[in-house]
PyMOL Python script that loads the backbone (N, CA, C, O; Angstrom):
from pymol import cmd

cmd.read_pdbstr("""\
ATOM      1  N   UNK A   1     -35.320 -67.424 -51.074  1.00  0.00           N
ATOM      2  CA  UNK A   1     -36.500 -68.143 -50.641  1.00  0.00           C
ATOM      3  C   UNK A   1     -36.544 -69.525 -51.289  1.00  0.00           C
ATOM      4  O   UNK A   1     -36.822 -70.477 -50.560  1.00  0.00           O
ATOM      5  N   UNK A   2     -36.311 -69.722 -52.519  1.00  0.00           N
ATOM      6  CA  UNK A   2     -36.373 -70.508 -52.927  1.00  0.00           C
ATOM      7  C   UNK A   2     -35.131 -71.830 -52.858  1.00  0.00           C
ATOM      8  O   UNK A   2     -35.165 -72.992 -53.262  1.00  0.00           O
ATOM      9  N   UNK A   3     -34.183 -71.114 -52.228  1.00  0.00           N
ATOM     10  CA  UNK A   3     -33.012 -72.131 -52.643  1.00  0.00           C
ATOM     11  C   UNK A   3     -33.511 -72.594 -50.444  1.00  0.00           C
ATOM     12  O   UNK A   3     -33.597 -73.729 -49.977  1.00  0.00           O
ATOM     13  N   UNK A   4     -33.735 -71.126 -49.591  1.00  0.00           N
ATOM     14  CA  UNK A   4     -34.088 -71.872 -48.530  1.00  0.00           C
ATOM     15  C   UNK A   4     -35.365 -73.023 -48.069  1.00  0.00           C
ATOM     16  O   UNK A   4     -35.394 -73.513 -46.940  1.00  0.00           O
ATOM     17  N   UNK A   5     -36.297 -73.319 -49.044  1.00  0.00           N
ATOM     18  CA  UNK A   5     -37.079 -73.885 -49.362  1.00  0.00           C
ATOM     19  C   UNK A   5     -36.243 -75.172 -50.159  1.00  0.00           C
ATOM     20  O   UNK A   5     -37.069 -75.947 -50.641  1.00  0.00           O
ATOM     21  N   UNK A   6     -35.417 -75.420 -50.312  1.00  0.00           N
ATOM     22  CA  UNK A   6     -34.642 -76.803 -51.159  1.00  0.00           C
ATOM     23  C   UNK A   6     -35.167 -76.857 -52.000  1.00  0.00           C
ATOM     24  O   UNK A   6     -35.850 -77.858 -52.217  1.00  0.00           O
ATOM     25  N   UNK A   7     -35.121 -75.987 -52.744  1.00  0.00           N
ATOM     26  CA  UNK A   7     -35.986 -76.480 -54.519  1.00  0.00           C
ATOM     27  C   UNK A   7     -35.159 -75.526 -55.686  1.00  0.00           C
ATOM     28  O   UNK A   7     -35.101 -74.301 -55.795  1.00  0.00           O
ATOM     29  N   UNK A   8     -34.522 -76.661 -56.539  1.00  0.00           N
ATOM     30  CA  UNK A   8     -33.477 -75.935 -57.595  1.00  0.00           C
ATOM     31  C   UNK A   8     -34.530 -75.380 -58.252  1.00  0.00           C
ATOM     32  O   UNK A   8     -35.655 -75.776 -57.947  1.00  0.00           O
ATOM     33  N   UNK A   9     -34.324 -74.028 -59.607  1.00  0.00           N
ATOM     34  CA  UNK A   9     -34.739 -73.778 -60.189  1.00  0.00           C
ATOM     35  C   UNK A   9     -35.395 -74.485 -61.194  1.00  0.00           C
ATOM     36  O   UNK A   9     -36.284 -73.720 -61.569  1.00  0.00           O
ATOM     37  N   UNK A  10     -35.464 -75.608 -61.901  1.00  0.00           N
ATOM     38  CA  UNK A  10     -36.273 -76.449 -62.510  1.00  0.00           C
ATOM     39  C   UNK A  10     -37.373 -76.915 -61.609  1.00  0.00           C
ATOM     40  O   UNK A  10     -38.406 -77.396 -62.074  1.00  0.00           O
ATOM     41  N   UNK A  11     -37.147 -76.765 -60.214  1.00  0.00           N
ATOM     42  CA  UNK A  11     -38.061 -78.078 -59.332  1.00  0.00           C
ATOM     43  C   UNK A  11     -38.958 -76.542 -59.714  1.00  0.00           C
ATOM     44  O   UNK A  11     -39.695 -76.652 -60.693  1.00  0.00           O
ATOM     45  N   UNK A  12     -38.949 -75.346 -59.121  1.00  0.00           N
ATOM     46  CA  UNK A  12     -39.956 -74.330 -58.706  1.00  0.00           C
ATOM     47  C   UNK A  12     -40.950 -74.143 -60.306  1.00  0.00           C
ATOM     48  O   UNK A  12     -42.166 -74.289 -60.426  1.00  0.00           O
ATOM     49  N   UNK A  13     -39.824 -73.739 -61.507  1.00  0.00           N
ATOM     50  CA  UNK A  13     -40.407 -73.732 -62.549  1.00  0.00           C
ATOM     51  C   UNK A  13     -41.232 -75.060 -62.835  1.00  0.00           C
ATOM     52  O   UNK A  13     -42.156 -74.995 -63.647  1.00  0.00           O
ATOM     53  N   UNK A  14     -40.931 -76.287 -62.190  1.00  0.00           N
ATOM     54  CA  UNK A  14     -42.226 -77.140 -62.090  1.00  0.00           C
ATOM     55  C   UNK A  14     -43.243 -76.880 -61.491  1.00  0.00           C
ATOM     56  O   UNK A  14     -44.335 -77.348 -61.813  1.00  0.00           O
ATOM     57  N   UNK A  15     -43.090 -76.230 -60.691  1.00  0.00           N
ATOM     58  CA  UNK A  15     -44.322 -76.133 -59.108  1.00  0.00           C
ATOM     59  C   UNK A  15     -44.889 -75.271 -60.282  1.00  0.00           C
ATOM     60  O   UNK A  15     -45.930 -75.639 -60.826  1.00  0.00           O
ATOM     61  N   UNK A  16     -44.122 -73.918 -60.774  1.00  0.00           N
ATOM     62  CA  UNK A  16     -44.765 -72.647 -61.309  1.00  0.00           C
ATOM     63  C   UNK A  16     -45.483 -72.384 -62.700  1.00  0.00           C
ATOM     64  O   UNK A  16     -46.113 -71.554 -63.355  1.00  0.00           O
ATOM     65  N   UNK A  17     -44.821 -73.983 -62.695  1.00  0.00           N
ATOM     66  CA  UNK A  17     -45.704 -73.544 -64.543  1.00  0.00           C
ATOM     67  C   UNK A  17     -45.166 -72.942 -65.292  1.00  0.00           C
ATOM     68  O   UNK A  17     -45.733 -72.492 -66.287  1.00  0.00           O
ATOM     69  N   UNK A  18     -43.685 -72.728 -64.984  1.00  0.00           N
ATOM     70  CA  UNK A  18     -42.737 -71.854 -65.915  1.00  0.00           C
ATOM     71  C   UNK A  18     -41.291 -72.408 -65.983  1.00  0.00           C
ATOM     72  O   UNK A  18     -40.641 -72.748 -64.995  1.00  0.00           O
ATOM     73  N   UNK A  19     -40.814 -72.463 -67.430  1.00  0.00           N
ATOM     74  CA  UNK A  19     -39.896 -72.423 -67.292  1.00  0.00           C
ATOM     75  C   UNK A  19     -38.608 -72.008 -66.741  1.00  0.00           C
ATOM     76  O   UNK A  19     -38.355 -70.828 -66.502  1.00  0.00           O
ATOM     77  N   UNK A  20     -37.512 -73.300 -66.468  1.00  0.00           N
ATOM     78  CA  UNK A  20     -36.554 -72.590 -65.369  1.00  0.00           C
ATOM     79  C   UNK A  20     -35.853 -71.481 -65.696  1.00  0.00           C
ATOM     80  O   UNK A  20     -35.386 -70.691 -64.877  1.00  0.00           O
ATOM     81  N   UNK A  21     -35.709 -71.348 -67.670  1.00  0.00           N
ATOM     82  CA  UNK A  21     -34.444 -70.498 -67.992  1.00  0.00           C
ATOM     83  C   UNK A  21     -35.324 -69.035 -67.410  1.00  0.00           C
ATOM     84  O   UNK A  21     -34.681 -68.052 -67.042  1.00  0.00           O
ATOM     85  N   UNK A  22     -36.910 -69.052 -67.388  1.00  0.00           N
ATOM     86  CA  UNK A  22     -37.583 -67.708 -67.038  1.00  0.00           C
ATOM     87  C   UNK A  22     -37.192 -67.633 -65.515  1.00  0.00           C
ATOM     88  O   UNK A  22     -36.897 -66.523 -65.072  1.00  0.00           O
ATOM     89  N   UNK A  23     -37.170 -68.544 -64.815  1.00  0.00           N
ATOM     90  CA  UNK A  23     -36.633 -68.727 -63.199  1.00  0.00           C
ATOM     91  C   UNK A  23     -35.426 -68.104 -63.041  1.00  0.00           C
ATOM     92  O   UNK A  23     -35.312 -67.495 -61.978  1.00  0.00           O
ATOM     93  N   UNK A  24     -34.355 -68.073 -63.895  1.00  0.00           N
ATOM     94  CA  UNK A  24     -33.416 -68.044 -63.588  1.00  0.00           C
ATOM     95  C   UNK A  24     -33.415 -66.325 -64.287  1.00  0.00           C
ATOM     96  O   UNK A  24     -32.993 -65.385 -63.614  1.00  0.00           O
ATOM     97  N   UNK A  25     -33.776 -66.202 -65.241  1.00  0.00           N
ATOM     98  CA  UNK A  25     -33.799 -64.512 -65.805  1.00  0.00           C
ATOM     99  C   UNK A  25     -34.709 -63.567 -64.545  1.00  0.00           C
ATOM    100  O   UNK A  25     -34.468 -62.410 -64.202  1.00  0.00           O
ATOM    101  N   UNK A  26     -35.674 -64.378 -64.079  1.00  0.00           N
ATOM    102  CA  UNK A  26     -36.162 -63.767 -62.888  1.00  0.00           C
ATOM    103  C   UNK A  26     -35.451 -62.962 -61.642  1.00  0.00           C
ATOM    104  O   UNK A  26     -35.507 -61.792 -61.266  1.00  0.00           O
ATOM    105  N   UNK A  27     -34.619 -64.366 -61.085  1.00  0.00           N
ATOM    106  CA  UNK A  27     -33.758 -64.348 -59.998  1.00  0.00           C
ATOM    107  C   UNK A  27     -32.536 -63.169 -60.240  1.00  0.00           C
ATOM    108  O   UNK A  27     -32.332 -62.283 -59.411  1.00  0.00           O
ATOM    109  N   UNK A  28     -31.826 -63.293 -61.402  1.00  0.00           N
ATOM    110  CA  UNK A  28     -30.642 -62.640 -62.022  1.00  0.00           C
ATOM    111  C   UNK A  28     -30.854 -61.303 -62.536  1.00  0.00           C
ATOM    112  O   UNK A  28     -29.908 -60.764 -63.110  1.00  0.00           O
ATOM    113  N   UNK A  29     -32.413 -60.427 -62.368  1.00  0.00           N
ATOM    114  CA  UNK A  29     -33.016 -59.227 -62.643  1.00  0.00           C
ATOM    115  C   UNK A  29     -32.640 -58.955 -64.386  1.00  0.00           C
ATOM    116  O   UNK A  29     -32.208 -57.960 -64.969  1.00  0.00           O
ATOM    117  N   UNK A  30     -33.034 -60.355 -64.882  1.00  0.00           N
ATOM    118  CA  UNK A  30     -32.630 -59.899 -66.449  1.00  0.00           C
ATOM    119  C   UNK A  30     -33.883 -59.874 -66.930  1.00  0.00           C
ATOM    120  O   UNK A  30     -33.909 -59.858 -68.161  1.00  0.00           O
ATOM    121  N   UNK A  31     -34.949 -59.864 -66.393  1.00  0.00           N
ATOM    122  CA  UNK A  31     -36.360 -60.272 -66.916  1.00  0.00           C
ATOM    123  C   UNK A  31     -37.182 -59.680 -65.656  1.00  0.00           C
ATOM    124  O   UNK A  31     -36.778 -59.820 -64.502  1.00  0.00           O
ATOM    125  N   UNK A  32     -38.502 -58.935 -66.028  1.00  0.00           N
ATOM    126  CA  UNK A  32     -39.586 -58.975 -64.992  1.00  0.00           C
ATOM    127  C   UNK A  32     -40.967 -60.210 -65.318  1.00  0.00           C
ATOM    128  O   UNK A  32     -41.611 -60.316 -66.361  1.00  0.00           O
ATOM    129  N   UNK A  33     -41.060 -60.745 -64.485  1.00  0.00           N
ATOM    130  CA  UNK A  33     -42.083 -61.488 -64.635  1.00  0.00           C
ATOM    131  C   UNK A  33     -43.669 -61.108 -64.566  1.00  0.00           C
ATOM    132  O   UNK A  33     -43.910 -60.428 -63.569  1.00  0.00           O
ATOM    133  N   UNK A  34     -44.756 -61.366 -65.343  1.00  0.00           N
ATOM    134  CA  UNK A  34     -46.287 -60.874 -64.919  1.00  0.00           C
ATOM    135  C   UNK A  34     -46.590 -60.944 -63.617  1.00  0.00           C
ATOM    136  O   UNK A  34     -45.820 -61.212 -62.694  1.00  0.00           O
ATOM    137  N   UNK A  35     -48.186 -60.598 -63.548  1.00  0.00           N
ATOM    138  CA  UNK A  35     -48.502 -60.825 -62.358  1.00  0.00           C
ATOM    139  C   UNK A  35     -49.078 -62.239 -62.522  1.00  0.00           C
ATOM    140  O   UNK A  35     -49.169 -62.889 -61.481  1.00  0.00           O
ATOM    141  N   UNK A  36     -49.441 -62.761 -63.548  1.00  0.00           N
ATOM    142  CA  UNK A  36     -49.753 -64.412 -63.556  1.00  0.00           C
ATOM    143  C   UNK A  36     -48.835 -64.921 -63.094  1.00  0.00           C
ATOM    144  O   UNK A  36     -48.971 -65.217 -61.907  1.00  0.00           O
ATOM    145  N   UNK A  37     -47.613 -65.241 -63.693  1.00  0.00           N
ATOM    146  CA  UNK A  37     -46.168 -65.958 -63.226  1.00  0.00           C
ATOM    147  C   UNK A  37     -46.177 -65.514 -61.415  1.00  0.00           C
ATOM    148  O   UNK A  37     -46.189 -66.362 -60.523  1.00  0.00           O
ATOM    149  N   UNK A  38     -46.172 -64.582 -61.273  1.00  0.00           N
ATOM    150  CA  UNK A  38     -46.179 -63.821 -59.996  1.00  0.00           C
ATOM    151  C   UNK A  38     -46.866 -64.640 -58.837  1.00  0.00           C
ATOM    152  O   UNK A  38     -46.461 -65.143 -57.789  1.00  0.00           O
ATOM    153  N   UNK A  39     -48.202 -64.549 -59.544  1.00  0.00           N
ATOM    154  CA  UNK A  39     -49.256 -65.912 -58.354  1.00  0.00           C
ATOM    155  C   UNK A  39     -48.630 -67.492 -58.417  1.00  0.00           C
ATOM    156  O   UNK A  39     -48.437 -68.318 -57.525  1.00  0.00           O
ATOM    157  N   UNK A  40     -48.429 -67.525 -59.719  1.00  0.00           N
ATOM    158  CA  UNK A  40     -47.615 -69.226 -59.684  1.00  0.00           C
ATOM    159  C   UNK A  40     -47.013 -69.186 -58.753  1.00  0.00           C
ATOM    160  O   UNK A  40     -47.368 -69.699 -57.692  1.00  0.00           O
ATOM    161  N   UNK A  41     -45.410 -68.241 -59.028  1.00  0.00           N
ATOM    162  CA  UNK A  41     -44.446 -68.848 -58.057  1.00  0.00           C
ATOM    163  C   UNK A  41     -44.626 -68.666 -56.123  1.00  0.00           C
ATOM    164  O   UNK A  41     -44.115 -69.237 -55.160  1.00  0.00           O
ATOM    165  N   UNK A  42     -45.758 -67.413 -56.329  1.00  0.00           N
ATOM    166  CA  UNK A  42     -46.502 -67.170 -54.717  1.00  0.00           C
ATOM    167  C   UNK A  42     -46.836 -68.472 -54.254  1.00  0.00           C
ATOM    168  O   UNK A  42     -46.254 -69.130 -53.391  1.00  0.00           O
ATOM    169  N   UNK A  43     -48.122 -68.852 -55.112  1.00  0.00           N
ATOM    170  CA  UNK A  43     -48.410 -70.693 -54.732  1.00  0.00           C
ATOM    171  C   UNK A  43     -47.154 -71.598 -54.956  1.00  0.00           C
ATOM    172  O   UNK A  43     -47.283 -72.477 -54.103  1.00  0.00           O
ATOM    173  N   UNK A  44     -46.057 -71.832 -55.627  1.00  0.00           N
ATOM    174  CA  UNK A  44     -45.221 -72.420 -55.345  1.00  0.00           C
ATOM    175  C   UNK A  44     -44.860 -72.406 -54.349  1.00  0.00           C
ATOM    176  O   UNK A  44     -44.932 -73.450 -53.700  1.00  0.00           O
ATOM    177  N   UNK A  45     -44.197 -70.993 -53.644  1.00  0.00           N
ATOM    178  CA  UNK A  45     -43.270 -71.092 -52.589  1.00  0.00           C
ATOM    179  C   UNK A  45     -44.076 -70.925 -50.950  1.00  0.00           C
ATOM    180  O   UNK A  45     -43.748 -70.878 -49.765  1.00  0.00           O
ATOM    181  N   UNK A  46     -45.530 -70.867 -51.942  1.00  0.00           N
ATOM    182  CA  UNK A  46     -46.191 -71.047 -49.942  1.00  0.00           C
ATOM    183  C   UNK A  46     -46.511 -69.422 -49.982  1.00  0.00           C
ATOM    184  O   UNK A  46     -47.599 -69.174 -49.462  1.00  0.00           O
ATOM    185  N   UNK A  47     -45.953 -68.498 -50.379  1.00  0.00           N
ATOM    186  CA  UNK A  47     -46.149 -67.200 -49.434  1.00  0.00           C
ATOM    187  C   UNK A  47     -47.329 -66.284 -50.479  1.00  0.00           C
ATOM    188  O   UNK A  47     -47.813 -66.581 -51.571  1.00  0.00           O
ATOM    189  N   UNK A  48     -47.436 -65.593 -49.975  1.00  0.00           N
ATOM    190  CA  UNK A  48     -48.639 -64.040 -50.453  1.00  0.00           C
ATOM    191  C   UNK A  48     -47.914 -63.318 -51.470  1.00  0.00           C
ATOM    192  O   UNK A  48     -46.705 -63.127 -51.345  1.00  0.00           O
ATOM    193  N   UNK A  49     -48.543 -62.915 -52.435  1.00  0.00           N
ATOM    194  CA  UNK A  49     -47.946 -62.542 -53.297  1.00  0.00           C
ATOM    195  C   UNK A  49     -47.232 -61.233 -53.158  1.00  0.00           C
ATOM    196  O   UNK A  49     -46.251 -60.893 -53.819  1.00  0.00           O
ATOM    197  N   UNK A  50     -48.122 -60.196 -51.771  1.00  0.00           N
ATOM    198  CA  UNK A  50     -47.253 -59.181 -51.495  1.00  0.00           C
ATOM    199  C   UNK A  50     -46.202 -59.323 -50.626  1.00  0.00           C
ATOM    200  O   UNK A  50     -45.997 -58.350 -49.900  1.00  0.00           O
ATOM    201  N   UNK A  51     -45.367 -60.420 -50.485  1.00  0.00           N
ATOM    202  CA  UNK A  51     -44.595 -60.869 -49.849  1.00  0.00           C
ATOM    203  C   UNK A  51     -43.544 -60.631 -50.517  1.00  0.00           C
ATOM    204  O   UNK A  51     -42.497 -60.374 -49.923  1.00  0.00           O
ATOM    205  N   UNK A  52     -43.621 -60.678 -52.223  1.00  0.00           N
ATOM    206  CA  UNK A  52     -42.547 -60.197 -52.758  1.00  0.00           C
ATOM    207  C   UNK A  52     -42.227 -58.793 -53.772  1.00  0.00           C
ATOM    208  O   UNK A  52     -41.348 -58.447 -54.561  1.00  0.00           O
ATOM    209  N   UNK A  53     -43.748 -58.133 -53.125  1.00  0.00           N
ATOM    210  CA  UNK A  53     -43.531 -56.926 -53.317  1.00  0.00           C
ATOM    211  C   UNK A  53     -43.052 -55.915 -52.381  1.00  0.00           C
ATOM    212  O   UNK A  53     -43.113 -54.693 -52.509  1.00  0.00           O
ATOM    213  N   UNK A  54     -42.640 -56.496 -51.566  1.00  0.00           N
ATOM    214  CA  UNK A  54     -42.449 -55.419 -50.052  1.00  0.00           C
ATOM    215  C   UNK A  54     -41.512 -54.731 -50.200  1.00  0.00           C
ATOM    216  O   UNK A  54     -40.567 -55.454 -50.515  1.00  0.00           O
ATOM    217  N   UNK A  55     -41.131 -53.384 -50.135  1.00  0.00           N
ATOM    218  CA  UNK A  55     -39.941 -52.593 -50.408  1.00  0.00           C
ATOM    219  C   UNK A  55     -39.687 -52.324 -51.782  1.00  0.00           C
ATOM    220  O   UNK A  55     -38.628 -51.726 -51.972  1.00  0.00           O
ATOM    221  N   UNK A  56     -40.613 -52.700 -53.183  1.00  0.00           N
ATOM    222  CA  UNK A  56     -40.314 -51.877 -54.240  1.00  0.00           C
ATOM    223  C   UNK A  56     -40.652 -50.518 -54.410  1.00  0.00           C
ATOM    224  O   UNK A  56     -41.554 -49.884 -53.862  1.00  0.00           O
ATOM    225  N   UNK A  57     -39.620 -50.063 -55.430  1.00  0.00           N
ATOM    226  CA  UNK A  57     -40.257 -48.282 -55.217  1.00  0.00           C
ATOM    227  C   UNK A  57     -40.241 -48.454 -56.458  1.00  0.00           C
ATOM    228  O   UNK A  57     -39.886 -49.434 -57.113  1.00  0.00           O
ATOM    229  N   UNK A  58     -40.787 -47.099 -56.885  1.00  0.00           N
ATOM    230  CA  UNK A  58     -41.000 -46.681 -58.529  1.00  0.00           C
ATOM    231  C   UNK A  58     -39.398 -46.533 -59.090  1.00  0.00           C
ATOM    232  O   UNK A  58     -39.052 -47.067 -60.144  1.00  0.00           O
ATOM    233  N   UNK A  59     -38.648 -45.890 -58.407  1.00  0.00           N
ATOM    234  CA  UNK A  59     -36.975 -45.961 -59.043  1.00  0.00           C
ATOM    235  C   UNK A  59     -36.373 -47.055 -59.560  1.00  0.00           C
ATOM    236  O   UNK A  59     -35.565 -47.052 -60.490  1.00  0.00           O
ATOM    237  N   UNK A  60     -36.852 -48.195 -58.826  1.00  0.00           N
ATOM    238  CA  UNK A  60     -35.935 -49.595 -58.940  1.00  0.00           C
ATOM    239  C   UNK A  60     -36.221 -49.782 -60.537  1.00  0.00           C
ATOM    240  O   UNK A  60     -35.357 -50.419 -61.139  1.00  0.00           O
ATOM    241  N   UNK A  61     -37.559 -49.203 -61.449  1.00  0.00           N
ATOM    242  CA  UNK A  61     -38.103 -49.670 -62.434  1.00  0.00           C
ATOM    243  C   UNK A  61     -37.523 -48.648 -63.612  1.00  0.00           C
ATOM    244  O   UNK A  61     -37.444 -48.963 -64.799  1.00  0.00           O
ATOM    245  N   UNK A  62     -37.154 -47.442 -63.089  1.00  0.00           N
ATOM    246  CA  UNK A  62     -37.348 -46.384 -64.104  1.00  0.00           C
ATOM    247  C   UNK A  62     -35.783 -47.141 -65.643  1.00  0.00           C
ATOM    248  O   UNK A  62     -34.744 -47.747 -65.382  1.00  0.00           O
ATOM    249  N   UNK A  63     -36.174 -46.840 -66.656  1.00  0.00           N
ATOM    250  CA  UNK A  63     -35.449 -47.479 -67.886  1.00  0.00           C
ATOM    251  C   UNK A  63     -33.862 -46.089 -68.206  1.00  0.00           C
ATOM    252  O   UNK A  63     -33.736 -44.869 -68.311  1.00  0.00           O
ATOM    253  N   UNK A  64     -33.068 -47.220 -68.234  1.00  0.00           N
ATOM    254  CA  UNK A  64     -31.957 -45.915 -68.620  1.00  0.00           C
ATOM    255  C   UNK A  64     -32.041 -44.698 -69.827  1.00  0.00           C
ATOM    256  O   UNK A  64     -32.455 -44.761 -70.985  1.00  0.00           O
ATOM    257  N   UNK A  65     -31.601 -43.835 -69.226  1.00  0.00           N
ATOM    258  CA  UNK A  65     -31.503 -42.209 -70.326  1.00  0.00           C
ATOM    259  C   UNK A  65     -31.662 -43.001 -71.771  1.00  0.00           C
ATOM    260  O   UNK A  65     -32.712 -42.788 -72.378  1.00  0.00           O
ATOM    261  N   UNK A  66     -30.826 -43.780 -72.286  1.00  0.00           N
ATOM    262  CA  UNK A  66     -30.570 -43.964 -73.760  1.00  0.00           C
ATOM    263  C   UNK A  66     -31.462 -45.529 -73.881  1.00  0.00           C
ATOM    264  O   UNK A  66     -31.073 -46.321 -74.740  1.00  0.00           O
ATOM    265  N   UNK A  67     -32.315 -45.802 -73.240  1.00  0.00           N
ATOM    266  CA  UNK A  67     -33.960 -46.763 -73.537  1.00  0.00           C
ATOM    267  C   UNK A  67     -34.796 -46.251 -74.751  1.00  0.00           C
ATOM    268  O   UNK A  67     -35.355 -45.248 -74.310  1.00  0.00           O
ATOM    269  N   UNK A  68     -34.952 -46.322 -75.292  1.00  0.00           N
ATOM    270  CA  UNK A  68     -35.739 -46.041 -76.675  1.00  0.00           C
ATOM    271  C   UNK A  68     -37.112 -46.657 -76.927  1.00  0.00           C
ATOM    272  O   UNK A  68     -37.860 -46.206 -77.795  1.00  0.00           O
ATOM    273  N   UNK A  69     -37.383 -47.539 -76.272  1.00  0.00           N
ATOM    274  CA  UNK A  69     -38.666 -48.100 -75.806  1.00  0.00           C
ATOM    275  C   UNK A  69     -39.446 -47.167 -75.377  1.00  0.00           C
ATOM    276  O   UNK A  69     -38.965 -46.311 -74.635  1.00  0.00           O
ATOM    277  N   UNK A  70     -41.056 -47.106 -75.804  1.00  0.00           N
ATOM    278  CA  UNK A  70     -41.758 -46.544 -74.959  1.00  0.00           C
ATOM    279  C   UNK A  70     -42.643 -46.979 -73.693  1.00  0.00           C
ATOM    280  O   UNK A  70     -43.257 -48.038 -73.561  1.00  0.00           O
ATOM    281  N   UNK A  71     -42.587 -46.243 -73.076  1.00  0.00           N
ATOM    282  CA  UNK A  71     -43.146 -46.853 -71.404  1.00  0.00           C
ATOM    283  C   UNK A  71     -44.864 -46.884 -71.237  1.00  0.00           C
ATOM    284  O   UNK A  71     -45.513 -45.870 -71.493  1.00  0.00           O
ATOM    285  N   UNK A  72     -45.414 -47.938 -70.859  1.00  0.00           N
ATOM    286  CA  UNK A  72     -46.556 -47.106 -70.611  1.00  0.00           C
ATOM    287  C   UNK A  72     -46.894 -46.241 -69.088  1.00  0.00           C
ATOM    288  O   UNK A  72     -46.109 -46.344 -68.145  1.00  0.00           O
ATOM    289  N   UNK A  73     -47.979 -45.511 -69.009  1.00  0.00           N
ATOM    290  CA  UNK A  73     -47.808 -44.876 -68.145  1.00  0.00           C
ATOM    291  C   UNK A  73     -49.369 -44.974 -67.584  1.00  0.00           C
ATOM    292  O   UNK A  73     -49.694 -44.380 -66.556  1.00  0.00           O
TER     293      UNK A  73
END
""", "prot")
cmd.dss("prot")
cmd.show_as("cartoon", "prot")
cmd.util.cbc("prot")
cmd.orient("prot")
């Protein structure tokens, strides 16, 4: 969306109020972003914010066997 929209990752993290290296941990699934960041980059790129929730399931999230973190629930 964003690269079909012509806007490098610094331009959006301008629009978004966030830094690009978070843009780019975003894009590359090394990072989840809030739901604040979430509305930024919605108003950045024009669209609804459930626009880029469409098709998540609870699996995509679940943390590997050996995660040691606790989850909330």
């Amino acid at each position: 969306m964003r690269v079909d929209k012509g806007l490098t990752q610094e331009q959006l993290g301008h629009e978004a109020q966030t830094d690009s290296s978070a843009i780019r941990s975003y894009e590359n699934g090394r990072a989840m972003l809030s739901i604040r960041t979430l509305l930024r980059i919605s108003r950045a790129l024009k669209q609804p914010p459930e626009f880029f929730l469409k098709g998540l399931r609870d699996e995509m999230f679940e943390a590997p066997a050996d995660d040691k973190r606790k989850l909330a629930s």
